[in-house]
C-alpha positions as a printed NumPy array, in Angstrom:
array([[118.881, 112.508, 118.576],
       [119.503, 110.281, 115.62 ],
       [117.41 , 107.619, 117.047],
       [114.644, 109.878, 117.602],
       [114.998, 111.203, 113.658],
       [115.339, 107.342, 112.787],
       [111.892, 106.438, 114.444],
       [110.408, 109.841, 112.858],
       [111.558, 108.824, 109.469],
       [110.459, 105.396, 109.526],
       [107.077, 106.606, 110.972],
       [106.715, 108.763, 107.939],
       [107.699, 105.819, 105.712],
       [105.277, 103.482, 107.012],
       [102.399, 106.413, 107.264],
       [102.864, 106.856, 102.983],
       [102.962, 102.88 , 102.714],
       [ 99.725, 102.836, 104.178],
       [ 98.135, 105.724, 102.525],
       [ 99.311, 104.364,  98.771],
       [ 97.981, 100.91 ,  99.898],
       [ 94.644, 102.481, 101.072],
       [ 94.561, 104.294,  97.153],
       [ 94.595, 100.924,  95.59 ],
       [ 96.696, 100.532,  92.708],
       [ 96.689, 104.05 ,  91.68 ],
       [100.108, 105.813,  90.72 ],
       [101.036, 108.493,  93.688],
       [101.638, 112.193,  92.439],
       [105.029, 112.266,  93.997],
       [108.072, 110.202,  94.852],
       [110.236, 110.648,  97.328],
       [113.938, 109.609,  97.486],
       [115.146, 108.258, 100.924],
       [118.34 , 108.341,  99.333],
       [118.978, 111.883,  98.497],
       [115.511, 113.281, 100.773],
       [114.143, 115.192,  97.402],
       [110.81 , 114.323,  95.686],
       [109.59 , 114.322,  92.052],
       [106.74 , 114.316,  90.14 ],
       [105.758, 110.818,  89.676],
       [106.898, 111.139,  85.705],
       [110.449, 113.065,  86.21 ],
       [113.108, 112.404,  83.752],
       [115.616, 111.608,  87.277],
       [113.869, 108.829,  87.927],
       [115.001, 105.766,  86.718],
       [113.115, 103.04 ,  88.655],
       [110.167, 104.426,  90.288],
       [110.009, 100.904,  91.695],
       [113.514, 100.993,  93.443],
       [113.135, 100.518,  97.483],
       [114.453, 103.619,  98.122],
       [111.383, 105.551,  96.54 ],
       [108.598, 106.524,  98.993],
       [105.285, 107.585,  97.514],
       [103.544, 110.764,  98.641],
       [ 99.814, 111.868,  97.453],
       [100.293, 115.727,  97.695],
       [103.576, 118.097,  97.66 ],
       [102.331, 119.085, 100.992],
       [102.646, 115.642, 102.459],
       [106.298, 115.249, 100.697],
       [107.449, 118.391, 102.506],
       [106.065, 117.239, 105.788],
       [107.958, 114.237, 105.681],
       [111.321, 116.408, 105.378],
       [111.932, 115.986, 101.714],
       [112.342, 119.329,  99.537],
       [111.654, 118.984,  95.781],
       [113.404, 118.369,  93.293],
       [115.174, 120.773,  90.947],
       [114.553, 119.205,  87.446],
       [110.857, 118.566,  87.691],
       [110.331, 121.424,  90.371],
       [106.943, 119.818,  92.143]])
């Protein structure tokens, strides 16, 4: 079972990689946190370095929630 989550979740990871890359250079909406599984508006105050490893980027909340994450409760995307 956890394998099968593992693939899911790196599926999803490489699915927003691609999707930011095919955007260009242009900021995503949302972040998501592999860490803790809750995203953010790009901007929110939680986030200390959007750049860290452990932030995904997503383009809509929709595609955030697909991906498992639920949002966060500071910003509330």
């Amino acid at each position: 079972m956890m394998i099968v989550l593992r693939k899911i979740f790196s599926i999803a990871i490489l699915t927003a990689a691609i999707l930011f890359a095919a955007h260009g250079l242009a900021a995503p909406n949302y972040l998501g946190n592999t860490k803790s599984m809750k995203f953010h508006f790009y901007g929110c105050s939680t986030i200390k370095y959007p750049d860290a490893p452990h932030f995904v980027p997503f383009n809509s909340r929709d595609e955030a929630l697909a991906a498992g994450y639920s949002p966060c409760q500071r910003c509330k995307p």
